[in-house]
N, CA, C and O atoms as a GROMACS GRO file, in nm:
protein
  396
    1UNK      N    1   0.082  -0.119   0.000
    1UNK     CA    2   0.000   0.000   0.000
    1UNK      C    3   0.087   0.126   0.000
    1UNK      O    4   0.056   0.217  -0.077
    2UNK      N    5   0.200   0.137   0.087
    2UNK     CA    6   0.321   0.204   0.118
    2UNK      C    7   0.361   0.232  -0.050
    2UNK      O    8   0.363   0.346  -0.097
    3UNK      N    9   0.386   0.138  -0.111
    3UNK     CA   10   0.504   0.150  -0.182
    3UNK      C   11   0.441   0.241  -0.309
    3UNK      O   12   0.507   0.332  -0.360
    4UNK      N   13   0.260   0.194  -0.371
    4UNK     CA   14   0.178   0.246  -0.488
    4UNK      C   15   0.136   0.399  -0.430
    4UNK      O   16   0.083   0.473  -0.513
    5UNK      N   17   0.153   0.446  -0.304
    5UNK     CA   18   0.121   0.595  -0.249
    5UNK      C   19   0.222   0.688  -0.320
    5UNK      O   20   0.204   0.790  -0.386
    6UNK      N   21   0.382   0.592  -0.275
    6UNK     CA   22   0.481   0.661  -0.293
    6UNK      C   23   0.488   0.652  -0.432
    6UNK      O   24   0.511   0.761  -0.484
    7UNK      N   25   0.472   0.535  -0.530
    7UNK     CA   26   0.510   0.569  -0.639
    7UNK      C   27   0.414   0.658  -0.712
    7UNK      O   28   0.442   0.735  -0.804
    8UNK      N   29   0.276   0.632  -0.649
    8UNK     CA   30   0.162   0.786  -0.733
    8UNK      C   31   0.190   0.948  -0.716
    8UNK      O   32   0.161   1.037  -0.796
    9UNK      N   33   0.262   0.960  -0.576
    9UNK     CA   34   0.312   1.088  -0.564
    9UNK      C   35   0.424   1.124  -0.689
    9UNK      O   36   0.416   1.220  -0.765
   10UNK      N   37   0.509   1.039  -0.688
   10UNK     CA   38   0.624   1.046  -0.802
   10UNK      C   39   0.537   1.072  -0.918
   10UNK      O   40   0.507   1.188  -0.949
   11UNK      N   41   0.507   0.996  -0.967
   11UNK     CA   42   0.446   1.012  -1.107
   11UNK      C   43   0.309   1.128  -1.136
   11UNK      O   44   0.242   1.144  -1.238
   12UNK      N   45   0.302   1.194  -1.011
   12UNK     CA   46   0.225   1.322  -0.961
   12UNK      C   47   0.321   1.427  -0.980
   12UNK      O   48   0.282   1.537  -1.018
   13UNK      N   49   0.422   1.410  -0.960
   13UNK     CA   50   0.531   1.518  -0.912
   13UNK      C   51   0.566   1.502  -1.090
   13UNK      O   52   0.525   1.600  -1.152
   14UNK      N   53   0.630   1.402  -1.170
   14UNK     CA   54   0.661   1.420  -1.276
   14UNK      C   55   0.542   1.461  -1.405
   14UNK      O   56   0.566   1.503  -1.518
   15UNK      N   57   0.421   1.434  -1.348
   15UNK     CA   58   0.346   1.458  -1.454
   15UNK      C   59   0.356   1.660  -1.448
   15UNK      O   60   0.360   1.731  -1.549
   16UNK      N   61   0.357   1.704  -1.326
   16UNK     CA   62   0.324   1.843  -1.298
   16UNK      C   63   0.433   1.903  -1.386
   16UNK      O   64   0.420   1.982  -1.480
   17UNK      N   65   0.546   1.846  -1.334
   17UNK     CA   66   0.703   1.918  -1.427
   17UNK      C   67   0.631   1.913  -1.556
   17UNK      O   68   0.577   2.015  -1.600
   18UNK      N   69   0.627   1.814  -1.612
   18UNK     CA   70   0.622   1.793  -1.761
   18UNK      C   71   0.508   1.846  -1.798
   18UNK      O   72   0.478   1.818  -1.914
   19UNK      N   73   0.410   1.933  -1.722
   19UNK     CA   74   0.264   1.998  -1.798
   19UNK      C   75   0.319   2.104  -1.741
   19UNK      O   76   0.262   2.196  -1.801
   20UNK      N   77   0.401   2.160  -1.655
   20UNK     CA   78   0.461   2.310  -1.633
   20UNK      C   79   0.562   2.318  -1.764
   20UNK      O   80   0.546   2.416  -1.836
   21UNK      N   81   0.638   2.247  -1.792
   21UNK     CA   82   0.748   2.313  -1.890
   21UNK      C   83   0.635   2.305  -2.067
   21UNK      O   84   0.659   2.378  -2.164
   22UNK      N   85   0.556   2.233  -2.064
   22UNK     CA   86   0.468   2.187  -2.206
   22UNK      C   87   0.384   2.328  -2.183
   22UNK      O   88   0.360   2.387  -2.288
   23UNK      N   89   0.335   2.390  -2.066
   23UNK     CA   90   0.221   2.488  -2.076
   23UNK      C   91   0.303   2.625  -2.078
   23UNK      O   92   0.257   2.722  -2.138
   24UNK      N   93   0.430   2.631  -2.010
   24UNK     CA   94   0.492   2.754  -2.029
   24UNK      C   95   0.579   2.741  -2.174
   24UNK      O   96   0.617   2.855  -2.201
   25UNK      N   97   0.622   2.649  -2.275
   25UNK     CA   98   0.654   2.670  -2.415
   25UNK      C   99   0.492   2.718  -2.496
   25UNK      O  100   0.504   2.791  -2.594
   26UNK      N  101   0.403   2.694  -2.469
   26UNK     CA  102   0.263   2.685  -2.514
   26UNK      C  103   0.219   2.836  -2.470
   26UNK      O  104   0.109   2.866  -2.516
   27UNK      N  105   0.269   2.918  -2.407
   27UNK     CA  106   0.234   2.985  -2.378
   27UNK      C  107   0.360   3.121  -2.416
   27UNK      O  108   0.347   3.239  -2.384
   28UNK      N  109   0.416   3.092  -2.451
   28UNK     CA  110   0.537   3.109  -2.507
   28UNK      C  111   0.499   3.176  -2.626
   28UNK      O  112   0.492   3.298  -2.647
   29UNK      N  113   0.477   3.085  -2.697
   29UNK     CA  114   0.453   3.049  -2.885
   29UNK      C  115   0.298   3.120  -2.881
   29UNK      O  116   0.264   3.162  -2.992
   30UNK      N  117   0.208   3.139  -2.785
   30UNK     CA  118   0.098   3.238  -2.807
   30UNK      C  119   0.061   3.321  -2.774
   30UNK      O  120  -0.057   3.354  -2.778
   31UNK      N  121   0.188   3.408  -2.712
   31UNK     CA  122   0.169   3.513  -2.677
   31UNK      C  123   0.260   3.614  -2.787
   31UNK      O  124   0.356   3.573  -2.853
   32UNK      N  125   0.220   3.721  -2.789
   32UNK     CA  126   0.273   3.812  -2.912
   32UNK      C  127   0.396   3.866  -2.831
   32UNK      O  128   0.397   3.913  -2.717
   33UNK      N  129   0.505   3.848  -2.925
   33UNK     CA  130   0.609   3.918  -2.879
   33UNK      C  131   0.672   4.044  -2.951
   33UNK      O  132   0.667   4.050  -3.074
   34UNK      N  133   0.729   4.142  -2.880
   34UNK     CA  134   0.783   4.279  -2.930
   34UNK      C  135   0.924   4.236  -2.963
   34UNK      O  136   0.983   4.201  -2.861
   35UNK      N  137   0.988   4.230  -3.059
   35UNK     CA  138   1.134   4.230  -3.118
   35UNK      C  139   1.215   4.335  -3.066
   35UNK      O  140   1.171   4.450  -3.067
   36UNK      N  141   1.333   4.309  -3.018
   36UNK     CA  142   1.376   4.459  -3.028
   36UNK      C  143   1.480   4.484  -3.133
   36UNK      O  144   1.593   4.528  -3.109
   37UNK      N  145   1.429   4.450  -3.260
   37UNK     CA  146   1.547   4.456  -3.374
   37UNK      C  147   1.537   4.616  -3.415
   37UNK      O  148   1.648   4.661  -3.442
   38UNK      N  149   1.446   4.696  -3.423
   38UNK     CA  150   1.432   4.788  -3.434
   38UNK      C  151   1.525   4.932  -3.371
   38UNK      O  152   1.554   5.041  -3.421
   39UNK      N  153   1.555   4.861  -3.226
   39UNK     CA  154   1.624   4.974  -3.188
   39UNK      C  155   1.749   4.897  -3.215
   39UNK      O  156   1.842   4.978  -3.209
   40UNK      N  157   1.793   4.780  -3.242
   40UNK     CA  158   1.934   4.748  -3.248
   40UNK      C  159   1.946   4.804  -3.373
   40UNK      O  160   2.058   4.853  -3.388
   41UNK      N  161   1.864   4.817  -3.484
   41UNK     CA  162   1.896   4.862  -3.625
   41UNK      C  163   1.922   5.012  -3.620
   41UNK      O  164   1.993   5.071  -3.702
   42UNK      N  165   1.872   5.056  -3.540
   42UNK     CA  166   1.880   5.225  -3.515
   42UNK      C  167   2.033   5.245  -3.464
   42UNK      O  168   2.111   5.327  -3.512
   43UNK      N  169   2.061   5.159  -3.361
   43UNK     CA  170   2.213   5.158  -3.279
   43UNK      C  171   2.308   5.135  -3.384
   43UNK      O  172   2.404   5.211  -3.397
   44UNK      N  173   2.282   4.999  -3.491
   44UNK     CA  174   2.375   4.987  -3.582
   44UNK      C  175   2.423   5.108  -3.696
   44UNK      O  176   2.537   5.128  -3.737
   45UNK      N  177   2.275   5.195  -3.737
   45UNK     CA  178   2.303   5.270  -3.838
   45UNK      C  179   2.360   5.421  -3.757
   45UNK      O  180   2.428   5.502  -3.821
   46UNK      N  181   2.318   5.448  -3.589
   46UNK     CA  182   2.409   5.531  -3.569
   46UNK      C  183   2.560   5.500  -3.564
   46UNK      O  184   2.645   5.585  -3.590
   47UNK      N  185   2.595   5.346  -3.520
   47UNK     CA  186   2.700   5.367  -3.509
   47UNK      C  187   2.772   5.414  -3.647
   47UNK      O  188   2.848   5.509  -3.664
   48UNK      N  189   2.713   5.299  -3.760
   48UNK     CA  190   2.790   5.362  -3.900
   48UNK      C  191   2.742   5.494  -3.877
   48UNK      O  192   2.786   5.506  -3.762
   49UNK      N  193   2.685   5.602  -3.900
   49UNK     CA  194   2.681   5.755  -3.961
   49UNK      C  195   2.770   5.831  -3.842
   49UNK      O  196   2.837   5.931  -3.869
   50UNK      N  197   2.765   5.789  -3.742
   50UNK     CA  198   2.808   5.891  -3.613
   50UNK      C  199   2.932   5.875  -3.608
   50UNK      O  200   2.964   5.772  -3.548
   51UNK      N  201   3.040   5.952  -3.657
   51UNK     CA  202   3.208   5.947  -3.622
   51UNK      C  203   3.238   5.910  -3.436
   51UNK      O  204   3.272   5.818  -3.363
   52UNK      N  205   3.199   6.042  -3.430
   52UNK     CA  206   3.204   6.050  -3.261
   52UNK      C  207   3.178   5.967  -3.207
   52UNK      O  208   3.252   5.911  -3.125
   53UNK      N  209   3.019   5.919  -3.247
   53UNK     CA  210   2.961   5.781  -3.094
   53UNK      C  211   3.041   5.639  -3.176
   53UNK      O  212   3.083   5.547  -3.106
   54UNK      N  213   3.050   5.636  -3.285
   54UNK     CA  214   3.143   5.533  -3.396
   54UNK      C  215   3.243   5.505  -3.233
   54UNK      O  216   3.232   5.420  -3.144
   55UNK      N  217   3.324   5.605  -3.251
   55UNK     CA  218   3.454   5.583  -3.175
   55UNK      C  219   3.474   5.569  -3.005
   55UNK      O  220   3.567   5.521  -2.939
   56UNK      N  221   3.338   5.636  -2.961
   56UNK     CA  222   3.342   5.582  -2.817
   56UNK      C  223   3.296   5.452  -2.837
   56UNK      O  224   3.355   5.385  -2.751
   57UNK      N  225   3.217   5.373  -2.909
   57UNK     CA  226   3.135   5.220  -2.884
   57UNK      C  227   3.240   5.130  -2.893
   57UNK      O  228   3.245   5.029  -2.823
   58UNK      N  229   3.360   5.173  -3.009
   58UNK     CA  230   3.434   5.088  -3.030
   58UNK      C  231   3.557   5.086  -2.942
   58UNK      O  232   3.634   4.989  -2.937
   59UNK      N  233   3.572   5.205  -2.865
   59UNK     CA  234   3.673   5.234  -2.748
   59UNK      C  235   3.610   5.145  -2.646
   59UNK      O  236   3.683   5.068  -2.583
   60UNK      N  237   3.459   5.149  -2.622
   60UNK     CA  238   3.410   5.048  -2.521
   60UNK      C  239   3.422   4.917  -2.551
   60UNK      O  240   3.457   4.825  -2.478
   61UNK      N  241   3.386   4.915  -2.683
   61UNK     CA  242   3.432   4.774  -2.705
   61UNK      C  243   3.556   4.707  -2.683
   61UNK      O  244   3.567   4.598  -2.627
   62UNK      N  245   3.659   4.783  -2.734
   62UNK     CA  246   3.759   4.724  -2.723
   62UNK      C  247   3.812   4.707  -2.566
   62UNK      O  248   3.892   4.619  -2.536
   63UNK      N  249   3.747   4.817  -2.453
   63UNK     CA  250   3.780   4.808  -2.306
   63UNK      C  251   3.733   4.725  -2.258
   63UNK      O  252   3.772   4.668  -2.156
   64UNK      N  253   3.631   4.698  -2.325
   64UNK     CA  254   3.502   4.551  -2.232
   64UNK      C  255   3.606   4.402  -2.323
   64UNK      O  256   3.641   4.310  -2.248
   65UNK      N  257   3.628   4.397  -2.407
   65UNK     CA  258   3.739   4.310  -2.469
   65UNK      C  259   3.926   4.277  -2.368
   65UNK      O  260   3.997   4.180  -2.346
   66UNK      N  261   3.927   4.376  -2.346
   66UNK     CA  262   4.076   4.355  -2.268
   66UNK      C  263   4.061   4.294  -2.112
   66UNK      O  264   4.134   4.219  -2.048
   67UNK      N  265   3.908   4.373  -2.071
   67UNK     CA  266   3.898   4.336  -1.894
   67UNK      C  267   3.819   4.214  -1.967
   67UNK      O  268   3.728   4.204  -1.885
   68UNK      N  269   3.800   4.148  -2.032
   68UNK     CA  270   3.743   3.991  -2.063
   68UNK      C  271   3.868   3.868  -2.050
   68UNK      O  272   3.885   3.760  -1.993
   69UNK      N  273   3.954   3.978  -2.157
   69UNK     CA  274   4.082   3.878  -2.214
   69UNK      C  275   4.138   3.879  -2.018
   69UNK      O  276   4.130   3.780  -1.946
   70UNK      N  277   4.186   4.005  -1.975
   70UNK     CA  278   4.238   3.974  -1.865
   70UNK      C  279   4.185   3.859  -1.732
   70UNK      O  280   4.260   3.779  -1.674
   71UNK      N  281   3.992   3.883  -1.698
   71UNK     CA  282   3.941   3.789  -1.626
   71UNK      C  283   4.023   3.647  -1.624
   71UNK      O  284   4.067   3.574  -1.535
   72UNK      N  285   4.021   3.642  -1.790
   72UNK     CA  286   4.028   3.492  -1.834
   72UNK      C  287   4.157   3.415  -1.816
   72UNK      O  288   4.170   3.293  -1.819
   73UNK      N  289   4.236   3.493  -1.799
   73UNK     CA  290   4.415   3.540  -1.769
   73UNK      C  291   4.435   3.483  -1.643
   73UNK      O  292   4.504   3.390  -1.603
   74UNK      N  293   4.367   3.553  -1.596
   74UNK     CA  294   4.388   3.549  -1.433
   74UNK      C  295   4.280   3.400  -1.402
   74UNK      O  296   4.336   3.310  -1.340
   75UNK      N  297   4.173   3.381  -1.432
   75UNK     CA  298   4.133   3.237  -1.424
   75UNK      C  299   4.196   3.155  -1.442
   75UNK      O  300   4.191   3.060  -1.364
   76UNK      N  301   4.296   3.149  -1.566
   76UNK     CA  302   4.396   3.033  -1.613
   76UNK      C  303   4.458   3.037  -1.506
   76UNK      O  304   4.426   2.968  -1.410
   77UNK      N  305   4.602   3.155  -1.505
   77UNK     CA  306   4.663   3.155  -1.406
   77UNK      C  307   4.611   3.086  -1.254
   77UNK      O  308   4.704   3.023  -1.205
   78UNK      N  309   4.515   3.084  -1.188
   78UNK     CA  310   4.448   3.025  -1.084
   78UNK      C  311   4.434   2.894  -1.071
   78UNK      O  312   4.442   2.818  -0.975
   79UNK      N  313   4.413   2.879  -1.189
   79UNK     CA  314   4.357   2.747  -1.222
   79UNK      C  315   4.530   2.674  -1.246
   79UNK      O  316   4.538   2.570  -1.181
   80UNK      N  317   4.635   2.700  -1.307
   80UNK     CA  318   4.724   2.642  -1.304
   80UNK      C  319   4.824   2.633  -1.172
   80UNK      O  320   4.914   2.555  -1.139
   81UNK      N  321   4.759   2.762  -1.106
   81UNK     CA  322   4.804   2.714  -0.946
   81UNK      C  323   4.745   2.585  -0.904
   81UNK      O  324   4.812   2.486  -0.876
   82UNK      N  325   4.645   2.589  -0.902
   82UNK     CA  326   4.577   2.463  -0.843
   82UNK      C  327   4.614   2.364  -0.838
   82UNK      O  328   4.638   2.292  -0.741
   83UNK      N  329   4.625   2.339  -0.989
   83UNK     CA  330   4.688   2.238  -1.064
   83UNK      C  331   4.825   2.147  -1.009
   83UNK      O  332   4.865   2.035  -0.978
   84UNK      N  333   4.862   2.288  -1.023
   84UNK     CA  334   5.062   2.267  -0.989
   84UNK      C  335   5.045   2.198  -0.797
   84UNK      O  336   5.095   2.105  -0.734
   85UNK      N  337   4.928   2.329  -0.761
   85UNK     CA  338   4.939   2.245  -0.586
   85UNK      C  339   4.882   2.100  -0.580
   85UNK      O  340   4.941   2.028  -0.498
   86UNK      N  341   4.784   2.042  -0.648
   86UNK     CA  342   4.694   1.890  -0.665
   86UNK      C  343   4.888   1.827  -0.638
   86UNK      O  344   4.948   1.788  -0.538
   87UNK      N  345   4.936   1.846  -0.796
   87UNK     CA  346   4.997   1.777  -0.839
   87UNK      C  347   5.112   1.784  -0.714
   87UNK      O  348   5.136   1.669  -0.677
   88UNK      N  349   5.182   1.876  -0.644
   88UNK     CA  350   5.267   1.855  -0.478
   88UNK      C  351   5.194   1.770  -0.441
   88UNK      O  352   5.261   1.666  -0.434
   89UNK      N  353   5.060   1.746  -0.404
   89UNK     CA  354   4.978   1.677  -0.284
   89UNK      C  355   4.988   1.532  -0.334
   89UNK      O  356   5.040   1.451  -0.258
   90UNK      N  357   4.932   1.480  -0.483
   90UNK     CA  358   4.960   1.354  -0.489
   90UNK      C  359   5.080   1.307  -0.531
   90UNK      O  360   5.092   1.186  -0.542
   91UNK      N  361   5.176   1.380  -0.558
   91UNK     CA  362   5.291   1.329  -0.615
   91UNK      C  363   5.398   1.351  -0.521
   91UNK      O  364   5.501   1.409  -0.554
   92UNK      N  365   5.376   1.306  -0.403
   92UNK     CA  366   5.484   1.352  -0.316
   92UNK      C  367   5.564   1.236  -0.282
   92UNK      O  368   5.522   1.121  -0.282
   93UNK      N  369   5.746   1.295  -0.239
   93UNK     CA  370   5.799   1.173  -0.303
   93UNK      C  371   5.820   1.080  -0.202
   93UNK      O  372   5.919   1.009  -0.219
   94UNK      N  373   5.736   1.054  -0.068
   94UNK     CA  374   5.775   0.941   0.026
   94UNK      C  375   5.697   0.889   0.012
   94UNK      O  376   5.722   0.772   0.043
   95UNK      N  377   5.563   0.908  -0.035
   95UNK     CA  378   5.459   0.839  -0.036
   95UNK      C  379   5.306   0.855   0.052
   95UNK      O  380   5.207   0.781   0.056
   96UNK      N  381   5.331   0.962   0.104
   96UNK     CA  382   5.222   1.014   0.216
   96UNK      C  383   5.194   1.119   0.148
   96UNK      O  384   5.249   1.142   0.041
   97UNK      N  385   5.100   1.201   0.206
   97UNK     CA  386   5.032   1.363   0.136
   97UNK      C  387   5.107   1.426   0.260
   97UNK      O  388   5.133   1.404   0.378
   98UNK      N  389   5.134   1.549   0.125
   98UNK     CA  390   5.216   1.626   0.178
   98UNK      C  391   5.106   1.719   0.235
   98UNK      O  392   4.995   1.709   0.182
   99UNK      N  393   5.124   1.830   0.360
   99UNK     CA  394   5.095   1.962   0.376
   99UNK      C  395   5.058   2.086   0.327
   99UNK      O  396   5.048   2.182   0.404
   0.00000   0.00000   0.00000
């Protein structure tokens, strides 16, 4: 009796997931959506005509580009510490873990 409670709750619990994710795509697909290609097309053609804002977007760009490249720098770097410390801990040469 135990065991058909527990397994009806389960298959209660999975039917709900699977009619929550089926009713929110369904609801998704019929509801009208606003694009925002419109103002990105406006952003694109100022950037071509505008010298000035041309050259700050691409100054930002290129600043949001360097603090990316650097994050990623410094993640490696971190990450090859780690690495290098794993590799002291199991490779130590008496045979015990080192400190």
């Amino acid at each position: 009796m135990t065991y058909s409670l527990v397994r009806t709750a389960l298959v209660a619990g999975v039917v709900q997931v699977l009619l929550h994710r089926y009713l929110s795509r369904l609801k998704r697909v019929l509801t009208p959506q606003r694009h925002g290609l419109p103002a990105l097309f406006a952003e694109l053609q100022r950037i071509e005509t505008d010298l000035a804002y041309r050259t700050r977007f691409f100054a930002g760009l290129n600043a949001a580009l360097a603090e990316r490249n650097a994050e990623r720098m410094a993640e490696l770097e971190s990450l090859r510490t780690a690495v290098d410390h794993l590799r002291t801990l199991v490779h130590s040469g008496n045979g015990e873990r080192s400190t």
